[in-house]
GULO-421522 format. One record per residue: x, y, z of N, C-alpha, C in turn. Coordinates in steps of 0.1 Angstrom, whole numbers, plus 2048, in hexadecimal, padded with zeros to 3 digits. Layout:
BEGIN
XYZXYZXYZ
...
# end
This chain:
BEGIN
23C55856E24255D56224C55255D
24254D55625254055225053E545
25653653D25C53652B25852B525
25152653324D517529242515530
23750C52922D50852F22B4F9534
2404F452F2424E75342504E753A
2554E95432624ED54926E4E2544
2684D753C2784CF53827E4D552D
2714DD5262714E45152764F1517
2804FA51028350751227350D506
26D51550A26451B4FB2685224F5
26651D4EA26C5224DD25F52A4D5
25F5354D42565414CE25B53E4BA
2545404B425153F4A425954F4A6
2545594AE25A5634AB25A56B4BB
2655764BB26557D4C826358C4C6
25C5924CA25B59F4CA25F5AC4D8
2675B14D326C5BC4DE2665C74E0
2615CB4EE2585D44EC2475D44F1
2425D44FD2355D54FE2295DF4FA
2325EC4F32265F74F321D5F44E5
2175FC4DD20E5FB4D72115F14CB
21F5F54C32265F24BA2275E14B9
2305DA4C92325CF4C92255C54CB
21A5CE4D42105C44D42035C14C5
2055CF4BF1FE5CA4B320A5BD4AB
2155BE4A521C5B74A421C5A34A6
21D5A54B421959C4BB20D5944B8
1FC59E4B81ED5984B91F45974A7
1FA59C4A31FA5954911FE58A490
20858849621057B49420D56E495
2045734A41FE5684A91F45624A9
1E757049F1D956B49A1E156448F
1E95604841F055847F1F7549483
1F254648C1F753B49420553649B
20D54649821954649A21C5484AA
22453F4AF2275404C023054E4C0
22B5584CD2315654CD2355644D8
24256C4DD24756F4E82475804E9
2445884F123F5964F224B599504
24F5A04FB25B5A450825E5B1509
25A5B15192575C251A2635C4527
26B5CC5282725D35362685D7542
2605DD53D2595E45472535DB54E
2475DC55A23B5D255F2335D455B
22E5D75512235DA5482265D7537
2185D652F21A5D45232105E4520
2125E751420B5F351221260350D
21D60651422C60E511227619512
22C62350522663450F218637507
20F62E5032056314FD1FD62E506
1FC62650E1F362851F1F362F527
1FA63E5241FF64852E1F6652526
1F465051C1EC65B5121E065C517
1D666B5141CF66D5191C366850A
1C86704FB1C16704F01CA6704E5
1C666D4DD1CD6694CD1CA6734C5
1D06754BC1CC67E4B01CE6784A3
1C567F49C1BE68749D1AD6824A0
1AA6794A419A6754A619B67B4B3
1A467C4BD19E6804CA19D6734D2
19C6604CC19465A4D41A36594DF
1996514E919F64E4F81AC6454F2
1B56484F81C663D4F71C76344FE
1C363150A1B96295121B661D50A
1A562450219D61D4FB1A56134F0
1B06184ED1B56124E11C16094E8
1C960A4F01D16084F31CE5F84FC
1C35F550A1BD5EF50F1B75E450C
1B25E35021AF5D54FA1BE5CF4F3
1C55DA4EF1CF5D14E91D95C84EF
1D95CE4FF1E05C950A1D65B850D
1CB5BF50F1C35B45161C15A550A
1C15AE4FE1C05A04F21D35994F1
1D859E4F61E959C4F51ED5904FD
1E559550A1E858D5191E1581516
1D757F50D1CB57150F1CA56A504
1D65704FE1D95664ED1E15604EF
1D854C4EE1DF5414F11EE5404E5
1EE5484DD1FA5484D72075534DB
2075584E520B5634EA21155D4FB
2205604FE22356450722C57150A
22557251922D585518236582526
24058652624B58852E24C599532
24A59953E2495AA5442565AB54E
25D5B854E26B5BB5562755B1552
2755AD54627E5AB53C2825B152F
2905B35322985B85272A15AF51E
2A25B75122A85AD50A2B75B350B
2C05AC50E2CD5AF50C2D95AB501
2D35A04FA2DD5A44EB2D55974E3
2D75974D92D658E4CD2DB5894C5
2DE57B4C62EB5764BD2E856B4B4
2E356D4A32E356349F2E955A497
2E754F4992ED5414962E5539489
2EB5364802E552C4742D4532474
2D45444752C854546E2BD54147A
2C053C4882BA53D4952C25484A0
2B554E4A22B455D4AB2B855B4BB
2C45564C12C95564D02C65644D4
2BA5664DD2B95714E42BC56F4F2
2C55794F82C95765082C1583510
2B457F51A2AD58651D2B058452D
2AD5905332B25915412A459354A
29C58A55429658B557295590565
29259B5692975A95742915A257E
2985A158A28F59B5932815A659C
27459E59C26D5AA59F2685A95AF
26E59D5B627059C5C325B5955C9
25B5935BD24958D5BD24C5835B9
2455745BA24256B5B523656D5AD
23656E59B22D56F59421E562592
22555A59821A55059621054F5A1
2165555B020D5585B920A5615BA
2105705AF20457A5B71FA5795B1
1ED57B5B91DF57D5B11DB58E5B3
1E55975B11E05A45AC1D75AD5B7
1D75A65C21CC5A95CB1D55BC5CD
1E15BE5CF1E75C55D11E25CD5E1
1E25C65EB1E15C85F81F25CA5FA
1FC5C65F420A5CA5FC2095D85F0
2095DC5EB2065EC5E61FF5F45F1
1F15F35F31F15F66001F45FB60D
1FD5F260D1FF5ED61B20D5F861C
2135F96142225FE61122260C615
22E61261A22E61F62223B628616
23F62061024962560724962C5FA
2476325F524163E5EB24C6465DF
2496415D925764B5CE24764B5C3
24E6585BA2496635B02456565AA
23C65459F23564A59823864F587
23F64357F24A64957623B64B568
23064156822564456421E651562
21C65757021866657022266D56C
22E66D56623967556823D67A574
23C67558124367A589239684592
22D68458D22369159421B6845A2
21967D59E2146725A52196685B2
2166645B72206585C321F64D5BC
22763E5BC2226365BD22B62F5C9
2276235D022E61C5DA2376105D6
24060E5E024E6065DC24A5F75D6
23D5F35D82375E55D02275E75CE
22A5E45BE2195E35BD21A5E25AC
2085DF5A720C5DD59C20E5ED596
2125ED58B2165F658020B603580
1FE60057C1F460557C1E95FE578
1E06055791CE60257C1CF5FA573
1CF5F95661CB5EE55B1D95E5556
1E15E355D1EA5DF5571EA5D4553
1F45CC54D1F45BF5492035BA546
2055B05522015A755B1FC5B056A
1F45AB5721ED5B657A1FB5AC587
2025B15872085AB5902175B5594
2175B15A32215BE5AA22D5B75A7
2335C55AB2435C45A62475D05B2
2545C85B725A5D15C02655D75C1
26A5E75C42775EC5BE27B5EE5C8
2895E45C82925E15D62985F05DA
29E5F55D02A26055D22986115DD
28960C5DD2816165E527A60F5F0
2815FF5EE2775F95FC27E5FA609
2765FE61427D5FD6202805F1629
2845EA62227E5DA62527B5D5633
26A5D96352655D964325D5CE643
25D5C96382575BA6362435BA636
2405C66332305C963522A5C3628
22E5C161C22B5C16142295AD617
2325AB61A23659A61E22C595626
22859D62F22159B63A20F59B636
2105A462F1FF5A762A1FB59B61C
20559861520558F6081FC58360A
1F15806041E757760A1EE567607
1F85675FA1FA55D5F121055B5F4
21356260021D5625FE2295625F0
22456D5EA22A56F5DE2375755E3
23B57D5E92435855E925157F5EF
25957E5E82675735E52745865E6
2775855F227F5915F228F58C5EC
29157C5EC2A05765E62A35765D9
29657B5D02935755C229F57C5BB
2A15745B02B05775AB2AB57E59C
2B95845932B35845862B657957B
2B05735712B456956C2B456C55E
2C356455C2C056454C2BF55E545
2BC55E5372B05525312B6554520
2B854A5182B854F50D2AF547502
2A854F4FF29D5494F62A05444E7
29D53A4E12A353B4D029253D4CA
2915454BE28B5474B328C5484A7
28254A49F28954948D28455A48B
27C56049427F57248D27757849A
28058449B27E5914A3277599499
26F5A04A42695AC4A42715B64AE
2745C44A72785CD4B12725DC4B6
26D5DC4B825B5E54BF2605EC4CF
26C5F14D02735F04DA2716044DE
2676084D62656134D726C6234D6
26B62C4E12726374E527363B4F4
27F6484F028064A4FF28065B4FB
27C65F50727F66F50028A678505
29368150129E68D50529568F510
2A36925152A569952429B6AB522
2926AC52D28B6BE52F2966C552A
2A26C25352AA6CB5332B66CB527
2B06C251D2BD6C25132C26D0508
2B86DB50D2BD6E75062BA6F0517
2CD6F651E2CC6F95272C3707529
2C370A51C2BD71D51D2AD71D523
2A871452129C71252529770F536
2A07095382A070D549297703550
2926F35492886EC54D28B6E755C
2996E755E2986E356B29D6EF575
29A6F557829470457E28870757E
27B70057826E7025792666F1577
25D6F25842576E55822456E4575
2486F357623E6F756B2436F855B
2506F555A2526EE5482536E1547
24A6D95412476CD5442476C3538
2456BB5322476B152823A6B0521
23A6AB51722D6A851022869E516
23169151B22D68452122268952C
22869553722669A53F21569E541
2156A953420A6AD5321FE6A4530
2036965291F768D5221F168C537
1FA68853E1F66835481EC69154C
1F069A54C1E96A25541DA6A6551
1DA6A453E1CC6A55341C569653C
1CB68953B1C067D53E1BC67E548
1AC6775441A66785571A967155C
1B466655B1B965A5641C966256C
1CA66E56C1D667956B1D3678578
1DE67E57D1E568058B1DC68A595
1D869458D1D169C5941C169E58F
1BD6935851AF6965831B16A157B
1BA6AC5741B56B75741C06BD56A
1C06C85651D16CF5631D26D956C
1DC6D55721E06E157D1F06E7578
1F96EC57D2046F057F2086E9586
2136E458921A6D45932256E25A0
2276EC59922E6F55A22286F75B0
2186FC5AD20E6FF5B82016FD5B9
1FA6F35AA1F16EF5A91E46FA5A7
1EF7065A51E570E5981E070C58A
1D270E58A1CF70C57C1D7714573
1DD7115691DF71955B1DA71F556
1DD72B5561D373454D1D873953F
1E573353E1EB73B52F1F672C532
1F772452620171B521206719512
21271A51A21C71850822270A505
22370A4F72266FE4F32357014EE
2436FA4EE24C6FE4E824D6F14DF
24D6F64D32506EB4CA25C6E94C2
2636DE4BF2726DA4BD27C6DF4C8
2766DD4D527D6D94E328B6D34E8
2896CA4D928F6BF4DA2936B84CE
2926BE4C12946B44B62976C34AF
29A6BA4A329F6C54972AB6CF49B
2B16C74A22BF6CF4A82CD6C84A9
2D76CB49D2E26C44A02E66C84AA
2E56D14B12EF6D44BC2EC6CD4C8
2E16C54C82DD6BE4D42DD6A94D2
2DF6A84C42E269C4BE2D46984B7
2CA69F4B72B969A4B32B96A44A5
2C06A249B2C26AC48D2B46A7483
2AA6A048C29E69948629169D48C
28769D48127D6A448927369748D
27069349C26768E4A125868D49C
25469149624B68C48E23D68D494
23C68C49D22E68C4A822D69A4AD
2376A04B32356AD4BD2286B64B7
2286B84AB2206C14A62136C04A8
2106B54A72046AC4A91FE6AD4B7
2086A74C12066A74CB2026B64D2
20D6BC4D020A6CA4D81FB6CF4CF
1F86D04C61EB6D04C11E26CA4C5
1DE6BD4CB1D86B64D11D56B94DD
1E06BE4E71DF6BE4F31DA6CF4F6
1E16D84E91D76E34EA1CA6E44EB
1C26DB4E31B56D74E21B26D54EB
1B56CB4F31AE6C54FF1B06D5507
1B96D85091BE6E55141B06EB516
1AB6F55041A46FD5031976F6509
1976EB5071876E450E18B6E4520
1936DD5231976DE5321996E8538
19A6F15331A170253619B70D52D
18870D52F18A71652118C724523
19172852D19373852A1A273752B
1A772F5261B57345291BC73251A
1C973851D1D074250F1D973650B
1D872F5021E37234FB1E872A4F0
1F97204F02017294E420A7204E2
20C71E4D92107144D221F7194C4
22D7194CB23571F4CA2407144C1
23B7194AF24270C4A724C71349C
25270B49925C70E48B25470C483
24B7004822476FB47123A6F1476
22D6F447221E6E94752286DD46B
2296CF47522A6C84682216BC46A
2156C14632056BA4612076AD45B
20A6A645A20F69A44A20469144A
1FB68F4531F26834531EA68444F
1DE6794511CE67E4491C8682451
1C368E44C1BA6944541C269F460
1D36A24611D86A646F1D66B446B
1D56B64591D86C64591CA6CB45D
1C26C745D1AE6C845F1B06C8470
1B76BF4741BC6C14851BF6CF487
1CD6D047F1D36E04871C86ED483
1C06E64781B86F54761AE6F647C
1A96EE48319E6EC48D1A26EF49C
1B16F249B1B76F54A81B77024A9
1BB70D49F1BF71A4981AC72049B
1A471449819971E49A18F71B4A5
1987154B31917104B919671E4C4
1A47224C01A77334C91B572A4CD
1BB7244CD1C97204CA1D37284C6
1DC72F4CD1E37364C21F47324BE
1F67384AF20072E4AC20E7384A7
21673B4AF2257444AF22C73F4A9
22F74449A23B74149724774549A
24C73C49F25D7444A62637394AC
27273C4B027B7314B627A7394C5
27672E4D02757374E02857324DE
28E7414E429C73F4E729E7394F5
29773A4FF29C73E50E29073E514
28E73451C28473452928473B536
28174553E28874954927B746550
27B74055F26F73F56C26E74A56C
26674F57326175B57A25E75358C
26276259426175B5A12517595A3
24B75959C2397555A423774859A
24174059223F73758F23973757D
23A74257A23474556C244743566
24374655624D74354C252749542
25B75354725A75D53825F75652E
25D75651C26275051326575A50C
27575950B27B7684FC27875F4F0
2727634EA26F75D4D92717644CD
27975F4C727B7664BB2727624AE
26976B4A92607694A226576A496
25F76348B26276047C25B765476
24F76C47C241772471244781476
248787480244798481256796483
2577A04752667A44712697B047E
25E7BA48125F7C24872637C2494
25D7B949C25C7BA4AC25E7A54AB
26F7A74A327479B4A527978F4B0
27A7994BC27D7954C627379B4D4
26A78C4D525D78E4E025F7854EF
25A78C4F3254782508249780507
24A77250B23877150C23976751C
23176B52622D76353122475F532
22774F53721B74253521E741545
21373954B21673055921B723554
21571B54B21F71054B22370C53A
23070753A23770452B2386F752E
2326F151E2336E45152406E250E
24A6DA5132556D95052546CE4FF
2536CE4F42526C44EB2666BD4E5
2626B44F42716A74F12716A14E7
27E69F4DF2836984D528168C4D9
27B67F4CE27C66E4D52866694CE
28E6634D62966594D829564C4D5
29D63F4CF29E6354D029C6314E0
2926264E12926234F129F6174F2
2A560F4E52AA6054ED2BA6074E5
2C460A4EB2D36094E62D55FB4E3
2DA5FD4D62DA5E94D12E65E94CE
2F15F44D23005F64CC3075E64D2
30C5E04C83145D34CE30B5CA4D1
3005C54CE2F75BD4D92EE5B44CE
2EB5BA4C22E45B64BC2EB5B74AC
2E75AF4A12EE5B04982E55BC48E
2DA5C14972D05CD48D2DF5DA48A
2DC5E04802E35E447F2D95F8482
2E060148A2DA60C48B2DC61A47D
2D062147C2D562D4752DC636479
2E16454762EB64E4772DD653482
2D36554832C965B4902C965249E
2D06474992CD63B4A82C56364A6
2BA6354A02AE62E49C2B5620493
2AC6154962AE60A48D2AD60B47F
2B86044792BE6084692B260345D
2A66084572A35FE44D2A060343E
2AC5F84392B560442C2AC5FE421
2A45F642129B5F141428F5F7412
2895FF40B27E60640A2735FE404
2785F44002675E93FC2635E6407
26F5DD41426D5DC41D26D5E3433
2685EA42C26A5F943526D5F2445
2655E24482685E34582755D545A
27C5D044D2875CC44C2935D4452
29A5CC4562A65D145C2B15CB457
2C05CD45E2CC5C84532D05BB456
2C55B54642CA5A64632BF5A145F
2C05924582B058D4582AB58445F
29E58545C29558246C29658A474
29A59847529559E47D2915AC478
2855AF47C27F5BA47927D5C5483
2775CF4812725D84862665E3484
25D5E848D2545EC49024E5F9496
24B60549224760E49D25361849E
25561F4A525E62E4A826B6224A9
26E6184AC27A60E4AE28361549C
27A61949328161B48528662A486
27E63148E27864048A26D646490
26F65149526065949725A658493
24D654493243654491234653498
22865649321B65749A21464749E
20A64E4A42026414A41FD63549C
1F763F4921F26334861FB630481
20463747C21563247621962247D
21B62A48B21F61949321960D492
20860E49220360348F2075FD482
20260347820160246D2115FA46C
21B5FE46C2255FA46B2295EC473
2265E94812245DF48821D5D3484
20E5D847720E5CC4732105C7464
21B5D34612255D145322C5C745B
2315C74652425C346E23E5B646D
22E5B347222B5A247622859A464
2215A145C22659C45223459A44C
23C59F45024859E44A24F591450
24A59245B24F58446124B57745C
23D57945F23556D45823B56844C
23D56F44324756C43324F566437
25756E43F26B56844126755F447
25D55944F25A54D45525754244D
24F54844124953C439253536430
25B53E42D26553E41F271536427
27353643127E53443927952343B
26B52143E26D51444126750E436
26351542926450A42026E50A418
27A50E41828A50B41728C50041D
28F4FE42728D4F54322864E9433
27B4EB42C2734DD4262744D841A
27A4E141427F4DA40528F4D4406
2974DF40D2A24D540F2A14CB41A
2994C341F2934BC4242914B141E
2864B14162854AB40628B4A4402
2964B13F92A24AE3F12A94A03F3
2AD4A74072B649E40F2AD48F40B
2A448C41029E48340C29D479404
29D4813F729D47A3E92AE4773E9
2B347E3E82C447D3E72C84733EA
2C34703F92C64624002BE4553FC
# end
């Protein structure tokens, strides 16, 4: 993992983009089918974000996988493209109109150049914590790579769960495994950022009445995608409580958003979609069982999503309007929900028991840029961009942004916008250096 492909030369990227999930790597393949040198910088050991955790897309249905997988694999093998993995960007400071980025490169206690992926110290390893991929339903071991298709296919080890018994050291065909390795830091210069830096989502339990941590059966949407894909933890949808099938599931929607009292006074933009989508799959994975889908407002906006929800409505989906006040367990692991309905004036206040609840979390900015960067944020936390000709412009220039980094938003939204973001660079790139070549010129004649 190194920055240059000549160690006297620091590399210098045409442009840097923050962010490995869907957003930054389309971004990126733009920039770069343009002949522009890219730098692709992701925190995580993987490139791909939470769109490789997905089971299916909406509204086509196709595989997330499918879409997601080529973009990684076209990302990693584009001679215009380098990607930096378990690095974070820690501030940005620019100078005469060049981008000083100071990136911190995590130490991952592997020598990247020697591992060859064989992943024999994964293996070999007796050490085991919850796998942050599956959400936590899963194992994964204290070194190994990320997962099955990842990219860079190369392990990484978390000093925090290793027992350091040295097995991993021992089995390593290529002696990769460097237990001294430090973190280093590096500061890259460029002429424009990309910021594709994604989301994170509210806490289960950010509305206490609901009671998510009291029951291992109220679970996340992230959660759920794992449990719908057949690359999922159990093959299957079970209940994580006792690994009963579900026979009755509710969806709670605005979980997490559209609530000043919790700081998300904005509506997420996806939930509706999602819990729609994943009802779908339910009713095929589960077909005798009772789905309910528990909303303030369908908010359909896309092409084609309202033809979605109505294809959900008559697929035997059913759709409650009401605010659930209060979650209570039940001791056999089931969930009563008090709901206050908006459509029967009469019998305004109902129970309904499911075995397992969907809450639909508010998303989050994934990256705090307070003090660090000269981007300037909106009143949501989301990155500021006040120009409406130029929607993925931000308040400094040369640096843009891309994807939920602005705002909630869907899938096609993100792409689509990711390769507004790489055009926008390309311009501020071109305009920038033929200023630059004319006062060049000028200087020239002058003299």
């Amino acid at each position: 993992m190194t920055l240059a492909t000549d160690p006297s030369k620091p590399y210098r990227p045409d442009a840097l983009v923050v962010g490995g999930g869907i957003a930054g790597m389309q971004s990126a393949l733009d920039l770069a089918d343009q002949g522009l040198k890219v730098m692709l910088v992701e925190r995580g050991p993987s490139i791909g974000g939470h769109m490789i955790a997905l089971a299916k897309v909406f509204p086509t249905l196709d595989c997330a996988s499918c879409i997601t997988a080529p973009k990684m694999s076209a990302s990693s093998h584009h001679d215009n493209i380098k990607i930096l993995v378990n690095t974070e960007v820690q501030a940005i400071q620019t100078i005469n109109g060049v981008h000083h980025v100071k990136l911190l490169k995590k130490a991952t206690y592997v020598n990247f150049d020697k591992c060859i992926g064989c992943r024999l110290c994964e293996y070999a390893c007796d050490a085991e914590y919850p796998d942050p991929l599956e959400e936590g339903l899963g194992a994964k071991r204290a070194i190994g790579v990320a997962f099955t298709n990842a990219i860079p296919q190369k392990a990484v080890l978390d000093p925090e769960l290793c027992a350091t018994c040295g097995t991993c050291a021992r089995v390593c065909p290529t002696d990769a495994i460097e237990f001294d390795q430090q973190p280093e830091t590096v500061i890259v210069e460029t002429d424009a950022v990309v910021v594709a830096s994604g989301f994170a989502l509210n806490s289960l339990n950010v509305k206490p009445q609901y009671n998510a941590m009291r029951s291992k059966n109220i679970i996340s949407g992230l959660t759920m995608e794992r449990l719908l894909a057949p690359h999922g933890p159990y093959g299957r949808v079970l209940r994580p409580s006792d690994g009963k099938i579900p026979s009755s599931v509710a969806f709670v929607q605005c979980a997490g958003s559209r609530d000043a009292s919790i700081g998300v006074p904005y509506c997420s933009r996806v939930c509706c979609m999602y819990a729609i989508k994943q009802a779908m799959l339910l009713s095929g994975a589960l077909p005798i069982a009772d789905i309910t889908i528990y909303y303030m407002d369908i908010r359909a906006f896309g092409k084609g999503y309202e033809e979605f929800y109505q294809n959900a409505k008559a697929m035997g989906v059913n759709f409650v309007r009401g605010k659930v006040a209060r979650i209570d367990p039940v001791d056999d692991g089931d969930l009563l929900l008090h709901v206050e309905s908006t459509e029967d004036a009469e019998n305004f206040l109902q129970q309904h028991r499911h075995d397992l609840v969907v809450l639909a979390q508010g998303m989050l900015p994934e990256w705090d840029m307070s003090g660090t960067t000269p981007v300037r944020r909106a009143p949501d936390g989301f990155v500021a961009t006040p120009m409406l000709t130029s929607p993925t412009a931000t308040t400094a220039p040369g640096i843009f942004v891309a994807g939920v980094a602005a705002g909630p938003k869907d899938i096609v939204d993100t792409i689509a916008e990711a390769g507004a973001a790489a055009m926008q660079v390309s311009q501020y790139l071109y305009q920038k250096r033929s200023i630059a070549v004319d006062q060049t010129q000028a200087a020239v004649l002058v003299g």
